[in-house]
C-alpha positions in Angstrom: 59.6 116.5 173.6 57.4 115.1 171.0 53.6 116.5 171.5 51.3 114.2 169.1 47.7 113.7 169.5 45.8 111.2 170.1 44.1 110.6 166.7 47.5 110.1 165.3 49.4 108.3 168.0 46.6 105.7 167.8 46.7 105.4 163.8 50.0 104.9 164.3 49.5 102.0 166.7 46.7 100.3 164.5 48.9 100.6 161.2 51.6 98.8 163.0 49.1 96.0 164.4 47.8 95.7 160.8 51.0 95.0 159.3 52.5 92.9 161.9 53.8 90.4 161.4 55.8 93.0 159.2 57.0 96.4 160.0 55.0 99.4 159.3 56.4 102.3 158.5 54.9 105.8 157.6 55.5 109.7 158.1 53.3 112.4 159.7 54.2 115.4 158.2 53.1 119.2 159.9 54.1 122.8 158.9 57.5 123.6 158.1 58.8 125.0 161.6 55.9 124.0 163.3 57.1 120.5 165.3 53.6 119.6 164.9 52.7 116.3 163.1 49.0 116.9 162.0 49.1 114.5 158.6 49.5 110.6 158.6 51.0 109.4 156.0 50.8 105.6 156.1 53.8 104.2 153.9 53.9 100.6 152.1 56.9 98.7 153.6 58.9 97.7 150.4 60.6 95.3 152.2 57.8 93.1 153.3 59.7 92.2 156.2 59.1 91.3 159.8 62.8 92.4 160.7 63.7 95.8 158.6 61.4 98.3 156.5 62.3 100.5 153.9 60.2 102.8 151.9 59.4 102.7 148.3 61.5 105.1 146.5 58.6 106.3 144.1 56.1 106.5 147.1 58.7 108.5 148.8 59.7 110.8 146.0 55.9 111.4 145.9 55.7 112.2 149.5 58.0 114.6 149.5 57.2 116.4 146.2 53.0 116.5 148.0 54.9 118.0 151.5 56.7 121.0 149.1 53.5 121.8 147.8 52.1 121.9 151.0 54.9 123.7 152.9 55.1 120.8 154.9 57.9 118.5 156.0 58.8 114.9 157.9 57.8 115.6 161.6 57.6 112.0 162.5 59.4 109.6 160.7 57.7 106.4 162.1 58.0 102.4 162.5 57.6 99.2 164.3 59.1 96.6 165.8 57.5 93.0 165.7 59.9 91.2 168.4 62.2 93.7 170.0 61.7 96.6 171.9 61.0 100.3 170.4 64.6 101.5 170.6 66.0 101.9 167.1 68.3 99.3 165.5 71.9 100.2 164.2 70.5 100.1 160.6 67.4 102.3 162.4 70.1 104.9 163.3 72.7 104.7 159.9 69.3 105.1 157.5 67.8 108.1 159.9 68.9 111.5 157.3 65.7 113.6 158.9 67.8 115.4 161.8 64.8 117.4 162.5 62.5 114.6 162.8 61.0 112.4 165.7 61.9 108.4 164.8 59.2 107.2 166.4 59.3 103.5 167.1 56.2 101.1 168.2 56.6 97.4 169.8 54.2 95.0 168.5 55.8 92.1 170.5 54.5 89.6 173.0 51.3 90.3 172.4 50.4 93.8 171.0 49.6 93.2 167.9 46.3 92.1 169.4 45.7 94.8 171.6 47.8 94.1 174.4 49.9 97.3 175.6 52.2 98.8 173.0 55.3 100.1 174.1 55.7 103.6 171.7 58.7 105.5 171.9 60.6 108.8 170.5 64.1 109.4 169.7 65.8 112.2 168.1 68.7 110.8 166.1 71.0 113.2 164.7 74.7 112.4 163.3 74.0 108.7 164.8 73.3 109.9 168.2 70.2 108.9 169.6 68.2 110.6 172.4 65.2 109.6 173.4 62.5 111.7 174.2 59.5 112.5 176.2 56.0 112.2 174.3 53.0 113.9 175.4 49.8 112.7 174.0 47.1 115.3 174.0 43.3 115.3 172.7 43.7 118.0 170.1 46.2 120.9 169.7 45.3 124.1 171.3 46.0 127.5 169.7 48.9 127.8 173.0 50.2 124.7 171.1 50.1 126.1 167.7 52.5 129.1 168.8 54.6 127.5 171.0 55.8 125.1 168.9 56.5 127.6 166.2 58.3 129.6 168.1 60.8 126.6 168.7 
């Protein structure tokens, strides 16, 4: 189960309304060991495209060099969809190499890229097997939170 809250489940939604037509793409990175994503990081889509994304290999290769400072790694590896549903492509499953991650995808079809209900979804993908997952949105992370999720 992926437990997000709700300031960053709903930057995630605006970044992918603010790119659309393209796909947005980012990473929310939390504590090594934690499974708690507690910092955004909105990415560039290199691609510029409205059908794949792909992340700048120098914005990456900063990304991760700022997470190993911070003892931090990929929590979320997130990204939209502008005309299908969230459920992650075949190129979505052969790029995923973050087996620890939640691939979080949001839908910004008929209609949601201007406001209309966004269909936001999390999968596990791991040796290109995908599971999806349950996500619970909550207001803030409590201290129970904090510890439970560490100990996982």
């Amino acid at each position: 189960m992926l437990t997000i809250d709700q300031v960053t489940h709903d930057a995630i939604i605006a970044h992918a309304r603010r790119d659309h037509p393209d796909e947005a793409c980012g990473v929310v990175a939390g504590a090594i060991g934690s499974d708690l994503p507690t910092r955004l990081v909105p990415m560039l889509n290199a691609a510029m495209s409205p059908t794949f994304y792909e992340f700048d290999s120098g914005d990456l290769l900063k990304l991760y060099r700022d997470m190993d400072d911070r003892d931090e790694e990929p929590v979320i590896v997130y990204h939209s969809h502008t005309s299908t549903e969230a459920y992650p492509s075949r190129t979505d499953i052969n790029l995923a190499g973050e087996p620890g991650a939640h691939y979080v995808l949001v839908s910004t079809r008929d209609g949601a890229d201007q406001g209309g209900p966004v269909d936001f979804r999390s999968y596990r993908i791991v040796d290109g097997e995908v599971t999806e997952e349950e996500v619970r949105v909550v207001e803030a992370y409590t201290d129970a939170e904090h510890s439970e999720q560490k100990e996982h």
